[in-house]
C-alpha positions in Angstrom: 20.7 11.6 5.1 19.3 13.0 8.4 15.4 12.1 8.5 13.1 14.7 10.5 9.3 13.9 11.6 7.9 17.4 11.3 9.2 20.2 9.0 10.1 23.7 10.0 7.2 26.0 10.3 5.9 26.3 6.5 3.0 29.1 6.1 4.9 31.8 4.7 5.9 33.3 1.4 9.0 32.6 -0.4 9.5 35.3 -3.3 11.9 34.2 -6.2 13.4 37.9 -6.4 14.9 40.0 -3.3 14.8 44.0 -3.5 18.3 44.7 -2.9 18.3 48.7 -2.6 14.9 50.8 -1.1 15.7 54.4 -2.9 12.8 55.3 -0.1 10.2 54.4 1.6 7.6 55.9 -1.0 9.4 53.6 -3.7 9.6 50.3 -1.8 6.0 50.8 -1.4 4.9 51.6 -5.1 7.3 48.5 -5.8 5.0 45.7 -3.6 2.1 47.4 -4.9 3.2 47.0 -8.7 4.0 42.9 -7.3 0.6 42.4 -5.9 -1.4 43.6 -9.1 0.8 42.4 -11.6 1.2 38.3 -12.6 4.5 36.8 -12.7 5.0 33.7 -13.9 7.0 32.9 -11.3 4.6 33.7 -8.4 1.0 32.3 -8.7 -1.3 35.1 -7.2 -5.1 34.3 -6.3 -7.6 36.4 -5.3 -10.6 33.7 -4.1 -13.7 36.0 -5.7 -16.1 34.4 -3.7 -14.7 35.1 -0.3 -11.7 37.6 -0.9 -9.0 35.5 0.4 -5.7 35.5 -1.2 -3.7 32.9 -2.1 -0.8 34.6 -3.2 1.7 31.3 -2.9 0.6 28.0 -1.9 0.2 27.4 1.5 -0.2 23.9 3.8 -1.4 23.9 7.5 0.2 20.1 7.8 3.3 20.9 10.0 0.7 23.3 12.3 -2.1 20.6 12.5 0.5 17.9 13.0 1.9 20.0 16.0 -1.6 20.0 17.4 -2.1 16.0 17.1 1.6 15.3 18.9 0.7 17.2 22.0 -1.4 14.7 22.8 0.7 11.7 24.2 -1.5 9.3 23.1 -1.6 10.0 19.9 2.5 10.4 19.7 3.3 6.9 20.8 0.9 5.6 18.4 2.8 8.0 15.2 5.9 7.2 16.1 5.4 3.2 15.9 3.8 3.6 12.7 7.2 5.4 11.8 8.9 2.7 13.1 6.9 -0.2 10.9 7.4 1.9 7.8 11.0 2.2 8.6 11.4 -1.3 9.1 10.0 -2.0 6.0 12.0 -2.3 2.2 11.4 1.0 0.4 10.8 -0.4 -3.4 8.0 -0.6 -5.7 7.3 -2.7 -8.8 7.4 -0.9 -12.1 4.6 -3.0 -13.0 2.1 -2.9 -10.8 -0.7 -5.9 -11.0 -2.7 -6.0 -8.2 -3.6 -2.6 -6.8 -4.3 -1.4 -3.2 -7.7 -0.4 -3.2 -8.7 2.8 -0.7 -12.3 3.6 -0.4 -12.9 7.5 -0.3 -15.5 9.8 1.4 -16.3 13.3 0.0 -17.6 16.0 2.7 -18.6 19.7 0.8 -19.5 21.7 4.0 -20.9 25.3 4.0 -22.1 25.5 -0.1 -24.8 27.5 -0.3 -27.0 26.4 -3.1 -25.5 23.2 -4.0 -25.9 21.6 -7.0 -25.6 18.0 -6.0 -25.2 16.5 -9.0 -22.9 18.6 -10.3 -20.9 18.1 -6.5 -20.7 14.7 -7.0 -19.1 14.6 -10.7 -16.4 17.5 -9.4 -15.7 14.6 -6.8 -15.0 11.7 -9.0 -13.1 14.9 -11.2 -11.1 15.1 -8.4 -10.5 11.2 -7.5 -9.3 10.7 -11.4 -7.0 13.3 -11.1 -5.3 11.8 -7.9 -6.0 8.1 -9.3 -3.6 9.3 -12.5 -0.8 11.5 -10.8 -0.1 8.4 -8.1 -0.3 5.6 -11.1 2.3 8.3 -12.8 -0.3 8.3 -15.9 -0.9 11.7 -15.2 -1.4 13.8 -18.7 1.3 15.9 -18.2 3.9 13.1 -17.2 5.6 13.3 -20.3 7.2 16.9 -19.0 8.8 14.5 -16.9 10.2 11.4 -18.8 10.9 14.2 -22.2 12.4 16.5 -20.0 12.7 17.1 -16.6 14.1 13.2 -16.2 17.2 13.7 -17.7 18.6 16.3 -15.1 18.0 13.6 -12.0 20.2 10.9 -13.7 19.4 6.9 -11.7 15.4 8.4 -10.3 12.6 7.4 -11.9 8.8 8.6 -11.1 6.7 6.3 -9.4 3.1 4.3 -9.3 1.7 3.8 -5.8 0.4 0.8 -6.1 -3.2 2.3 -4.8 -6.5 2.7 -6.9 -8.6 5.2 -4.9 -12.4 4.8 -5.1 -15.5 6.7 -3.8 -17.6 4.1 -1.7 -20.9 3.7 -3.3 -22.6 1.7 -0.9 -23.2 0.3 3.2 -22.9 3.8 4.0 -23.2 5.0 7.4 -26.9 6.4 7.6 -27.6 9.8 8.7 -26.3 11.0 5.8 -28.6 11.6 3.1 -27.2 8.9 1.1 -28.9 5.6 -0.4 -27.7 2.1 -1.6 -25.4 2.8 -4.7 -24.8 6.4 -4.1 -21.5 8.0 -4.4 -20.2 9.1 -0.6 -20.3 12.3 -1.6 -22.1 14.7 1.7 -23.5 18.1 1.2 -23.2 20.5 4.5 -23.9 16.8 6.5 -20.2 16.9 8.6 -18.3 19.9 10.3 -14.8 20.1 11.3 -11.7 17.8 9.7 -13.0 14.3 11.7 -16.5 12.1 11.5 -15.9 9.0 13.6 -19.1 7.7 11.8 -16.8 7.5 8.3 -14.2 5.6 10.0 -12.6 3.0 7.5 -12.5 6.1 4.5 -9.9 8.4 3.3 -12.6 11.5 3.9 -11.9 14.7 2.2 -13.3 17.7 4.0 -14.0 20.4 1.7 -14.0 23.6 3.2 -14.0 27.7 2.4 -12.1 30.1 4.0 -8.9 27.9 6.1 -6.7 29.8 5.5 -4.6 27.6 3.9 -5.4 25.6 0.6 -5.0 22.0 2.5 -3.8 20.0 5.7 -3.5 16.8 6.7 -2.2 14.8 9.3 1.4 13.1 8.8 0.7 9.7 8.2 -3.8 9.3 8.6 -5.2 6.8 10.9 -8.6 5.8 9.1 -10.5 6.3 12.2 -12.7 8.8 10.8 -9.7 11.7 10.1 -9.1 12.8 6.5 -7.3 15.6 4.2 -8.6 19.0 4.3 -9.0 21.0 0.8 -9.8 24.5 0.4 -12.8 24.7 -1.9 -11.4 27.3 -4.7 -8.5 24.2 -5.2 -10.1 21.3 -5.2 -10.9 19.2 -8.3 -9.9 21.0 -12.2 -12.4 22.4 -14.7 -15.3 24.9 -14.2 -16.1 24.0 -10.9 -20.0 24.2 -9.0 -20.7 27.6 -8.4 -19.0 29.1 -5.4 -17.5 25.6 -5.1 -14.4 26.5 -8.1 -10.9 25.5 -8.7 -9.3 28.7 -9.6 -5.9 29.4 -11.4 -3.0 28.9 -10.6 -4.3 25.4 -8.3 -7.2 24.6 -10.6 -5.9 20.9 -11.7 -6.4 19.2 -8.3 -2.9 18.9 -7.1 -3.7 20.4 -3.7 -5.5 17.0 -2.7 -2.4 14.7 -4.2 -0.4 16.8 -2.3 -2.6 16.3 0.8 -3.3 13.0 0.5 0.7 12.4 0.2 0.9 13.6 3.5 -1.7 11.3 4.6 0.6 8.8 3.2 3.4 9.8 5.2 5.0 11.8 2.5 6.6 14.6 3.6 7.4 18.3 2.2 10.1 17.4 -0.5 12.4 19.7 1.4 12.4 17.6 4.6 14.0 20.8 7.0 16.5 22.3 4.8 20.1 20.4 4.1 20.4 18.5 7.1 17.3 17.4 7.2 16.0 15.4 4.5 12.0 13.7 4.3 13.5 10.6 4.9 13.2 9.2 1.0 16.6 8.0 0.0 15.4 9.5 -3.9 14.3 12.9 -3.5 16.9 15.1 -3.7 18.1 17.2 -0.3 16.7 21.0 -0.8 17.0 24.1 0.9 13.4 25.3 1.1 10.0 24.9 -0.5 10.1 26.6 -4.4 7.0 28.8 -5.8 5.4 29.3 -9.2 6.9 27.8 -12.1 10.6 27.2 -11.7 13.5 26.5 -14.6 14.4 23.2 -14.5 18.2 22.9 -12.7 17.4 25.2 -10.0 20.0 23.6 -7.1 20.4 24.0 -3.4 22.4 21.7 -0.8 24.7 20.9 -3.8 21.8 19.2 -6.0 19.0 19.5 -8.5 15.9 20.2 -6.9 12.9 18.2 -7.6 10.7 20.9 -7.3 8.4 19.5 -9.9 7.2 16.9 -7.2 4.1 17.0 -6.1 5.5 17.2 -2.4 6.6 20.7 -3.4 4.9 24.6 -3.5 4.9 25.1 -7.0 1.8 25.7 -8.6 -0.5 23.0 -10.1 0.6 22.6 -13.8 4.4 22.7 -12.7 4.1 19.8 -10.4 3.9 16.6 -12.1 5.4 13.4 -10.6 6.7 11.6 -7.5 9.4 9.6 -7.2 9.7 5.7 -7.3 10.7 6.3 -3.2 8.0 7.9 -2.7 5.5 5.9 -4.3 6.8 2.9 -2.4 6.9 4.5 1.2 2.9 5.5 0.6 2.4 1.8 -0.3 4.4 0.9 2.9 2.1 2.8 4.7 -0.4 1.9 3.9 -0.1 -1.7 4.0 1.6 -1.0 7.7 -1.0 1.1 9.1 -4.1 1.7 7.1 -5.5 -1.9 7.1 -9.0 -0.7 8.3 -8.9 0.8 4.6 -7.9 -2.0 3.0 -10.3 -4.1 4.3 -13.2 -1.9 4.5 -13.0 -1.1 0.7 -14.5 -4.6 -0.5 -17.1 -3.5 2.2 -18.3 -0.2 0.5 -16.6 0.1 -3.1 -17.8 -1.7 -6.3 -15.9 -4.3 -7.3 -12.8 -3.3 -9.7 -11.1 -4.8 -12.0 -7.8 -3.1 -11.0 -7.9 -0.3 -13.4 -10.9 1.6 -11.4 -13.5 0.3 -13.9 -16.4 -1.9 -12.8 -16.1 -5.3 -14.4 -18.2 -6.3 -16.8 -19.2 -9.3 -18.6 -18.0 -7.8 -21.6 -14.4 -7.0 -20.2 -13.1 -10.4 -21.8 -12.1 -11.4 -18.4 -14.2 -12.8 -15.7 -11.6 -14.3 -12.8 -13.8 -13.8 -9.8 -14.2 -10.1 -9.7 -17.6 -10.6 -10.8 -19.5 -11.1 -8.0 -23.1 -9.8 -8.9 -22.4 -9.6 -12.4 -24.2 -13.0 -14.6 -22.3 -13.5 -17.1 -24.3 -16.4 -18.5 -24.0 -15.5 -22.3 -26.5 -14.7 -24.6 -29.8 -16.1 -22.4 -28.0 -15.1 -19.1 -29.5 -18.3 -17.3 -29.0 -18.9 -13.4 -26.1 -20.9 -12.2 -27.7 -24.1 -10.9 -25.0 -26.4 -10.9 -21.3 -26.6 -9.5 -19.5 -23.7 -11.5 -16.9 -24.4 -13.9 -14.9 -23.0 -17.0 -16.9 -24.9 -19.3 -20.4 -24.1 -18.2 -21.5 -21.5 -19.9 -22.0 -19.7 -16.9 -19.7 -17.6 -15.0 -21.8 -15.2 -12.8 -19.4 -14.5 -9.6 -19.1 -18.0 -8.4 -15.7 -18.9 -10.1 -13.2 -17.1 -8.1 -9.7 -18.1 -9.1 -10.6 -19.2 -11.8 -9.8 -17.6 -15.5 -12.6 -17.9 -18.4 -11.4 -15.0 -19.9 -11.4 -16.9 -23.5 -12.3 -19.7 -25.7 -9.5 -21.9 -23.7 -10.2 -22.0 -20.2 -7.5 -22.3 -17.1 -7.1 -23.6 -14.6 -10.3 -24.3 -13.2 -11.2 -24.4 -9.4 -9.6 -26.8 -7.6 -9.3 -27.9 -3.9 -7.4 -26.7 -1.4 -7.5 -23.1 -3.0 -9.4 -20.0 -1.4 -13.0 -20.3 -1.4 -16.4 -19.4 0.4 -16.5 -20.7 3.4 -18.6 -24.5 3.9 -18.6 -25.8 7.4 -20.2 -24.0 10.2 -20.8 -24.3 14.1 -22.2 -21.9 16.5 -21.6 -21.7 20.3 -23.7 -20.2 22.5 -21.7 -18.4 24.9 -24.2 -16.3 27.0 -28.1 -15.5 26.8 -26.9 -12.5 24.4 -23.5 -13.7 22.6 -23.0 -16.5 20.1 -19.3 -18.1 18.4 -19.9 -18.8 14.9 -17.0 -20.8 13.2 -16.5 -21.8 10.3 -13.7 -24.1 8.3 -10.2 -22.0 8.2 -9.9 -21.5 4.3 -6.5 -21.8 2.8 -4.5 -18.8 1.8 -7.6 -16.3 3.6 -6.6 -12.8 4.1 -9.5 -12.3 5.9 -13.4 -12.9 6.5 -16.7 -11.2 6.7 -19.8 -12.1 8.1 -23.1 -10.8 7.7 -25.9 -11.1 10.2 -29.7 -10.1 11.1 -32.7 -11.0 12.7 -34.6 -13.5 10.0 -37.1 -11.6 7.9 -36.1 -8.1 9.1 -35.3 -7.0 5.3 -31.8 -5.6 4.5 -30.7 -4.0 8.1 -27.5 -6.4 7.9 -24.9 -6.1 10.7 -21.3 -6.4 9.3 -18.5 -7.8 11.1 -15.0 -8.6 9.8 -12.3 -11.0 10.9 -9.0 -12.2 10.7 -9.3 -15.9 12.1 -11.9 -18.4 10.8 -14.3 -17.3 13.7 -16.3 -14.4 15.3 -18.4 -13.5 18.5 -21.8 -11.8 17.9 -22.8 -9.9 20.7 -26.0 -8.2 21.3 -28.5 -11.0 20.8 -32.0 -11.5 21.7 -33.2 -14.6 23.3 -35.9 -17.1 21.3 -35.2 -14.9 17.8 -34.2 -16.9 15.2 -31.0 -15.2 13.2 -29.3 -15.6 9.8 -25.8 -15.5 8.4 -23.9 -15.9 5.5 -20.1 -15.8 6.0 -17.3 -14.7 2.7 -13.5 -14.6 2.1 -11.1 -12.2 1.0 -8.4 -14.0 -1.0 -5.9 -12.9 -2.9 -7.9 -12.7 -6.0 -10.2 -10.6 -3.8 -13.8 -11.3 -1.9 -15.8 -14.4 -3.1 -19.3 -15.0 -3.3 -20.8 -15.3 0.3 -22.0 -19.0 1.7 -25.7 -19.9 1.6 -28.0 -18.7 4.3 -27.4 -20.4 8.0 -29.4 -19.8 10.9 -29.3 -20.1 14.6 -31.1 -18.8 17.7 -30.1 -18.8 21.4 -32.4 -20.5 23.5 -33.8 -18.5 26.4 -32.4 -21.4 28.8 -29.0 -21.1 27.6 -26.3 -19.6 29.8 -22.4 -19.7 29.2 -19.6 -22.0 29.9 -17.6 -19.4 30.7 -17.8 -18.5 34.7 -15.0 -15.9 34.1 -14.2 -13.2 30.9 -13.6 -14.2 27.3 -10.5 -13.1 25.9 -8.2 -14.1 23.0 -4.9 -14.2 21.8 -3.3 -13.6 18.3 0.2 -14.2 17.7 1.3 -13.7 14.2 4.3 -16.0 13.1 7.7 -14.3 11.2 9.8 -17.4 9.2 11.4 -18.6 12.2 8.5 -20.2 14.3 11.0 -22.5 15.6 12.3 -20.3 17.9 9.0 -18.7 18.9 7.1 -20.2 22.0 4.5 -18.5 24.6 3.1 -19.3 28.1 0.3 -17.2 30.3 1.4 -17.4 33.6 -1.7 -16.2 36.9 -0.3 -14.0 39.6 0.8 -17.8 41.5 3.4 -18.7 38.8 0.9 -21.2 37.2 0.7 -21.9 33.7 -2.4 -21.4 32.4 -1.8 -21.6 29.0 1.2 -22.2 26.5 2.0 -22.8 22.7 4.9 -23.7 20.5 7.6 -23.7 19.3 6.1 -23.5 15.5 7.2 -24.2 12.1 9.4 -22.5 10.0 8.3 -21.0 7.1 4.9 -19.7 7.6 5.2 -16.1 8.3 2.0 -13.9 8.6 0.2 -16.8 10.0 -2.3 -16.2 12.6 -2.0 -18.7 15.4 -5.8 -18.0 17.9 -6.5 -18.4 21.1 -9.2 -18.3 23.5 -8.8 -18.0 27.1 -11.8 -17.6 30.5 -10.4 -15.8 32.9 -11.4 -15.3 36.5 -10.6 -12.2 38.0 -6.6 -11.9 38.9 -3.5 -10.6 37.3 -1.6 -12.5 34.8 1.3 -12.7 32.4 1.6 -13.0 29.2 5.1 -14.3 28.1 6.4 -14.3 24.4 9.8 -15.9 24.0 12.6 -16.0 20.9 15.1 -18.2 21.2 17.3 -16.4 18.5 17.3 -13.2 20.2 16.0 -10.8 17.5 12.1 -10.9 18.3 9.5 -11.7 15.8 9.7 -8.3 13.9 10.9 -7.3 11.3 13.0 -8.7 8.5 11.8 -12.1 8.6 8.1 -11.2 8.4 5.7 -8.9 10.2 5.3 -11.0 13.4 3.3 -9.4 16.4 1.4 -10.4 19.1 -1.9 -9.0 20.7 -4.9 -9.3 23.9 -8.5 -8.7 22.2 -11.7 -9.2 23.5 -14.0 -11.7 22.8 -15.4 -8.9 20.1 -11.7 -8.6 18.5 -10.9 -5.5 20.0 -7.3 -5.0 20.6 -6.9 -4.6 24.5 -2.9 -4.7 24.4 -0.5 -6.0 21.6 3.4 -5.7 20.9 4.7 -4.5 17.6 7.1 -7.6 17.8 10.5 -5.5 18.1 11.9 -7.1 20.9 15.3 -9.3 21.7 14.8 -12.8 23.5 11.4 -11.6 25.1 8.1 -9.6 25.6 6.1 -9.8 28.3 2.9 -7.9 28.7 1.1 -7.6 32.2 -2.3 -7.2 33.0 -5.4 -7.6 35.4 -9.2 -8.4 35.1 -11.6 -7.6 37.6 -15.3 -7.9 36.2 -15.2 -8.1 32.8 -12.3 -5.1 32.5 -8.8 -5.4 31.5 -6.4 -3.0 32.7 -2.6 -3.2 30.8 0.2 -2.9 33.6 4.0 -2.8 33.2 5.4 -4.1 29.9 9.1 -6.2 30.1 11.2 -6.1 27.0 14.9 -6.4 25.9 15.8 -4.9 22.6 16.8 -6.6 19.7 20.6 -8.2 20.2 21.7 -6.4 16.4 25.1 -8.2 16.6 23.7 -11.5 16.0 24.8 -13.0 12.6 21.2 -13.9 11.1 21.0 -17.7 10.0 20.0 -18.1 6.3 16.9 -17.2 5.0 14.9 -19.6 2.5 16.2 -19.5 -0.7 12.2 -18.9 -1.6 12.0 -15.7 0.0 
């Protein structure tokens, strides 16, 4: 099937009837006027009271808004490599999903007049249990699908996500209105469809009179973009005054079919025939369908799934997504919304994987706890090293299972832990290098920092190697820290309290600019090796060859640099890069802040090098030198374990 970025234009009306014969002109117009006042089950009219617009079929501004964002060059490049990750990437799910990808959500109402807040706020979470349930495929109305609609799309199943979507309740950017354990829920605080200041959220914009009842951009970024819902179809029940879903898109379907988009899902009818939305399960259609459609309705020489929620039907014929879909949202996401991903331990409460705060009544305390003493009956203070025995379970026994009378395994070593071992190094009179022991199977850390005694006004950092640069620092002020992991079990308990302070005398060893280099292994690290080269041919730096069998590891460096120009050579000996179906592998320039200067996606034949200059503390990328990917290779083996 032909795959197509964008679809046609899609803001117009589709009738499920055609006029064939106009006996006159006085007829034909008696006939539309009879159509507009009358309701058909087949076409969902809507007349918004509040603000006269009419809905008279759904409408969605994503192929015009996405039209807007690929003018800009920029932004193209970036779209079309996230394309090319998802792509590269196996489209299937597990039927039984365990571990769920957790999305932290922001909620903007903008222009209510009047607003009730609390009454905003539980329309919100309304609204997030409704999308929660259609992606899990737990929807209430599902069974239309498995008793029913099922049997006419023989070898398809629906499908679950994967994702749990929360609403942050705390660390929320300030300006807002909003304190420490409030839902992110704003009230006429943000304009417009972006709010850098939310970056890291899947924001929803709600908004009266667009036009349309939602947009959203092909495939979101995190960076502070979002979904746009009209306010008359967002969220199910009676609504908050002029802030109502109304019939026939009153059951919150508009934002799962929004926030597919911002998944990368597509309109379920791609372009027509010959142009599908590039998910090998959804059948090929001819054009979007309206209202409530008989089930068997065919175009392109198969059923249409036009009870998808990717469709135009109204809200309580749209019911499911497919098992394709599901798994090319949780492609995406993993691919390209990592800011989410990792922001969401940041700002939501912990969960259990279900979307329900754990509790020490849950039967089940394996480390989600954090915060929560679940001492027993006298809930006493943990006081000495935690185990399954103790009594005491109050957050500090991540990985391990006291969910019951028999206890196990308990916590062991070499598993993922807080972080114990720490060293600072002062670079400059105003930046520090805090590291700490590299703890095994870490998907990531996060440090907390702040001037001692100045109260809660903690400054949050995150990062991917067992190491981070503070910058900003004041001379003679003594500052604390305290350092966690994310594992695979999810965050632990942070380490105690450290402290350090840069002494007013203290000056850097570096006479020239920090940067650092991340190179993140596929299986073969045999045949992956890299040198930086200065503008005279020297080497300054080199590493490998590595080990097999340790893809997705981060291998860090740190380089000084005096002003020049320089090389930075990555090398496979193979001939098929370090990307992409033996592991993720990649390669990027930061600075000494972790800010990506320049980086390679990994797609590449026997070699990728990336050129670029420093002159004062700037970095400027020059010319990249590639060759593609040699596809005619016959691929050695894999590991049986993989």
């Amino acid at each position: 099937m032909k795959s197509t970025l964008l679809s046609e234009t899609i803001l117009f009306t589709k009738k499920p009837f055609k006029m064939k014969n106009l006996l006159s002109s006085l007829f034909g117009l008696c006939l539309l006027m009879c159509l507009i006042s009358c309701q058909d089950e087949n076409v969902g009219s809507l007349e918004l009271d509040h603000e006269k617009h009419v809905h008279v079929d759904r409408t969605c501004g994503t192929t015009e808004h996405m039209q807007t964002l690929m003018a800009n060059p920029d932004f193209k490049a970036k779209h079309l490599k996230k394309i090319e990750k998802v792509s590269q990437m196996v489209s299937n799910r597990s039927t039984n999903c365990t571990n769920r990808i957790v999305l932290p959500v922001a909620i903007h109402f903008q222009g209510v007049s009047n607003p009730d807040a609390d009454c905003l706020r539980a329309l919100a979470q309304n609204q997030i249990d409704i999308l929660n349930a259609d992606f899990k495929g737990t929807n209430s109305d599902i069974n239309k699908w498995t008793q029913n609609a099922a049997s006419s799309f023989p070898g398809i199943s629906n499908g679950d996500a994967c994702l749990e979507f929360c609403i942050a309740t705390k660390n929320h950017p300030t300006g807002y209105g909003l304190s420490e354990g409030d839902p992110a829920v704003t009230i006429n605080k943000t304009n417009g469809d972006n709010d850098s200041n939310w970056s890291g959220y899947l924001n929803m914009f709600i908004q009266t009179g667009t036009g349309v009842l939602g947009y959203a951009p092909l495939g979101g970024s995190g960076n502070g973009d979002g979904v746009v819902i009209e306010s008359s179809a967002f969220g199910s029940g009676a609504g908050c005054g002029s802030t109502a879903p109304q019939a026939p898109y009153n059951l919150g379907r508009t934002t799962t079919h929004e926030v597919g988009h911002y998944l990368l899902l597509d309109h379920i009818w791609g372009g027509g025939c010959s142009q599908d939305d590039d998910v090998s399960d959804t059948p090929d259609s001819n054009e979007p369908y309206y209202g409530c459609p008989s089930i068997g309705a065919s175009s392109c020489n198969s059923t249409d799934m036009h009870m998808n929620y990717m469709d135009y039907t109204n809200d309580a014929c749209m019911y499911m997504i497919s098992a394709g879909q599901a798994s090319r949202m949780n492609n995406y996401t993993t691919s390209s919304l990592q800011n989410l991903i990792s922001n969401a331990g940041n700002v939501c409460d912990s969960s259990n994987g279900d979307g329900n705060t754990p509790t020490c009544n849950d039967g089940i305390q394996n480390g989600q706890e954090t915060g929560v003493d679940c001492g027993g009956p006298d809930c006493a203070p943990c006081s000495e090293e935690p185990s399954c025995n103790d009594g005491i379970q109050n957050g500090q026994e991540t990985g391990v299972d006291c969910g019951g009378p028999e206890c196990t395994p308990c916590q062991t070593d070499g598993v993922c832990e807080t972080p114990s071992i720490f060293n600072v190094q002062v670079i400059s009179a105003s930046k520090v290098k805090i590291s700490w022991n590299a703890v095994p199977d870490a998907i990531k850390y996060r440090i907390f920092y702040r001037i001692k005694g100045s109260g809660n006004a903690w400054v949050k950092r995150s990062s991917s190697t067992n190491s981070k640069v503070l910058t900003g620092l004041t001379t003679d002020v003594q500052y604390e820290y305290k350092v966690r992991t994310k594992c695979p079990e999810g965050w632990t308990s942070f380490s105690p309290l450290q402290l350090f302070m840069i002494n007013g005398t203290s000056g850097s060893d570096c006479e020239g600019t920090l940067f650092q280099f991340e190179l993140v292994l596929d299986y073969y690290g045999s045949e992956t090796s890299w040198e930086l080269v200065d503008d005279f041919g020297e080497v300054i730096a080199a590493g490998g060859p590595y080990q097999d069998g340790q893809e997705g590891k981060v291998i860090t460096e740190e380089f000084c640099l005096e002003d020049g120009c320089y090389s930075l050579f990555v090398d496979d000996t193979y001939g098929d890069g370090i990307c992409c179906d033996y592991g993720s592998g990649s390669f990027a320039i930061l600075d000494e802040d972790g800010n990506v200067l320049a980086d390679s996606d990994g797609y590449f034949g026997n070699y990728d090098v990336l050129d670029f200059c420093t002159d004062g503390g700037f970095f400027k990328e020059g010319d990249r030198k590639t060759d593609s990917k040699n596809k005619s290779l016959a691929r050695k083996p894999y590991s049986s374990n993989h």
